[in-house]
C-alpha positions as CSV (number, residue, x, y, z in Angstrom):
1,X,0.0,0.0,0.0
2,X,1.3,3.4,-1.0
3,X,1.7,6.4,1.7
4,X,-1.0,8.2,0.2
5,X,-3.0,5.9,0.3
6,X,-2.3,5.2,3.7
7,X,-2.8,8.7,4.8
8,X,-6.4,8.7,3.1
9,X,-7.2,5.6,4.3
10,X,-6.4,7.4,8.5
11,X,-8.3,10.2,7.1
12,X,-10.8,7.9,6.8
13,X,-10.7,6.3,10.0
14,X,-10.7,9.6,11.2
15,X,-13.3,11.0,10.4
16,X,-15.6,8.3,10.5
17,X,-15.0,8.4,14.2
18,X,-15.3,12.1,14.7
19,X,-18.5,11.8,12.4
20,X,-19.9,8.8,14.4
21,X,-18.1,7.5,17.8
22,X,-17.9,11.6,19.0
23,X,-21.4,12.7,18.4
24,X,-22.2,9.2,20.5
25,X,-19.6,9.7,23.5
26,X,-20.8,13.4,23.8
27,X,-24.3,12.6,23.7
28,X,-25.8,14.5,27.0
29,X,-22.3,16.0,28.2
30,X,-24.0,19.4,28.8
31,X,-25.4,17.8,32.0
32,X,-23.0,15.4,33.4
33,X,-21.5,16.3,36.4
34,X,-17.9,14.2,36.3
35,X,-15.5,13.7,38.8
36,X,-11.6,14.1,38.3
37,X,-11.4,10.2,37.3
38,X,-13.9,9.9,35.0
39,X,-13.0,13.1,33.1
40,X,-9.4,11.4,33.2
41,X,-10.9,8.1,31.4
42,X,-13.1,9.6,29.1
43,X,-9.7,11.9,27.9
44,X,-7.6,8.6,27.8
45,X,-10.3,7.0,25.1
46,X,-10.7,9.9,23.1
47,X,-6.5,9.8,23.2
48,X,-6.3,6.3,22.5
49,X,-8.5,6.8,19.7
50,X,-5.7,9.3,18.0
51,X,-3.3,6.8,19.4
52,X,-4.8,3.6,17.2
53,X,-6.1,5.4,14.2
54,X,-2.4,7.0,13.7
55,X,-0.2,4.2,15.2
56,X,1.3,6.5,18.0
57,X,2.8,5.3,21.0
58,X,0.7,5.2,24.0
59,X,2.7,7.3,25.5
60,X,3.2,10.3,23.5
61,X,1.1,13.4,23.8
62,X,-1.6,13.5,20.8
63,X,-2.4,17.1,21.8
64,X,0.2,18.4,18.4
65,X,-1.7,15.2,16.0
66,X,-5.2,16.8,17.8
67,X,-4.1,20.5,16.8
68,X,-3.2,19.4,13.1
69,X,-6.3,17.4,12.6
70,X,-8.4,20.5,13.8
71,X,-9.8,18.6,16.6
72,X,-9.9,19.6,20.4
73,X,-8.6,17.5,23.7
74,X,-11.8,16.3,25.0
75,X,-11.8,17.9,28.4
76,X,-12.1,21.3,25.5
77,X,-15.0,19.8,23.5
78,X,-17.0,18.6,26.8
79,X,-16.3,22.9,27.9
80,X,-17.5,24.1,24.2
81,X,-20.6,21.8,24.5
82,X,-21.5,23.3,28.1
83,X,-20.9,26.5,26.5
84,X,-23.0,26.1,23.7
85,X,-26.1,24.4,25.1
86,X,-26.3,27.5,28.3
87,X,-25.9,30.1,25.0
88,X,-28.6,28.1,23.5
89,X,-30.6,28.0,26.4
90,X,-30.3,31.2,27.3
91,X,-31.5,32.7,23.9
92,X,-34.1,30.2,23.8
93,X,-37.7,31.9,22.9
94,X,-38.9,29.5,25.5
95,X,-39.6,31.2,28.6
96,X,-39.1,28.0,30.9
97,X,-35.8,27.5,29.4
98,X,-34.5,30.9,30.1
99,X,-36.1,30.3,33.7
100,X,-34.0,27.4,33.5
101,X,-30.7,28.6,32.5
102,X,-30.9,31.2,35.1
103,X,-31.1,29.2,37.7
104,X,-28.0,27.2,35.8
105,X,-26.0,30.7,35.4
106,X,-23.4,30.3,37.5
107,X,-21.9,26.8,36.9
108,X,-22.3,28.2,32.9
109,X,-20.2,31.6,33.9
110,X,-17.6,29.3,36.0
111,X,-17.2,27.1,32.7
112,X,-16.9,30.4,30.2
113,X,-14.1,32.0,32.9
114,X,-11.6,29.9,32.0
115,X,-11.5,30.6,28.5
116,X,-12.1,34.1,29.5
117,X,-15.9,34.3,27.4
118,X,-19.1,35.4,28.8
119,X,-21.3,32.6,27.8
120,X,-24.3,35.0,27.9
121,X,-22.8,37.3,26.1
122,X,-21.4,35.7,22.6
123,X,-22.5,34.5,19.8
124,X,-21.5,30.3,19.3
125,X,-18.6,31.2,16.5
126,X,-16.9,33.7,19.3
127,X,-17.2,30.6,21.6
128,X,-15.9,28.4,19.6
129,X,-13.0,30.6,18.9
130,X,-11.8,31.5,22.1
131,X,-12.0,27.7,23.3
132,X,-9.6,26.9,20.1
133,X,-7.1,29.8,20.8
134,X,-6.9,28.8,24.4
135,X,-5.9,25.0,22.8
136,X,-3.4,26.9,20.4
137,X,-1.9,28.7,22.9
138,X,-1.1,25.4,25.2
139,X,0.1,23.6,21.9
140,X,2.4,26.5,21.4
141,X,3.8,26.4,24.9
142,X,4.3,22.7,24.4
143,X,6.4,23.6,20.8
144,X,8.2,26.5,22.9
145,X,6.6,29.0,20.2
């Protein structure tokens, strides 16, 4: 088999699995409430799937093969989804929603200060942004850049 056709064939594998197995281990995540450990498993699957698909040691970092294939460490995409879904909420036209996410504010405002956003306040693309610059930025410690 050729190397591009070996590279296709990961890109493949790839994205199959962020098209399928993602959407399916994320499923709900906006309300889970995980300890230390199970955050810490959940990150070692979603590693191990970087790990398998592009034959990496199991113990080298995937967080540079994560940044090239435009994808986030998990622990990021579990605080983009939170993000999200309390923006969502909270700009729902559904006034028991709103209610809702008031009530919710806080844990939402404690998840949006560490990627210094206002979930209330911006619109889903800012979110997303500031989530992957915060990701960029620990990549480029981690390259010395």
């Amino acid at each position: 088999m050729s190397l591009h056709s070996m590279m296709v064939l990961k890109t493949c594998h790839w994205h199959l699995v962020k098209t399928y197995c993602l959407h399916t281990l994320l499923f709900g995540c906006e309300i889970w409430n995980l300890c230390d450990r199970s955050m810490h498993k959940l990150n070692v699957a979603w590693n191990n799937c970087f790990r398998y698909i592009f034959r990496g040691f199991w113990r080298e970092s995937v967080k540079l093969l994560q940044f090239f294939c435009g994808s986030l460490p998990l622990s990021y995409l579990l605080d983009q989804h939170r993000m999200l879904f309390w923006n969502r909420m909270m700009r729902s036209d559904n006034i028991v929603l709103r209610t809702l996410s008031q009530f919710r504010r806080n844990s939402a405002m404690a998840v949006g200060s560490v990627y210094n956003v206002d979930v209330f306040q911006r619109s889903h693309t800012s979110i997303k942004n500031a989530v992957w610059s915060s990701f960029t930025s620990l990549v480029n410690n981690v390259l010395g850049l």
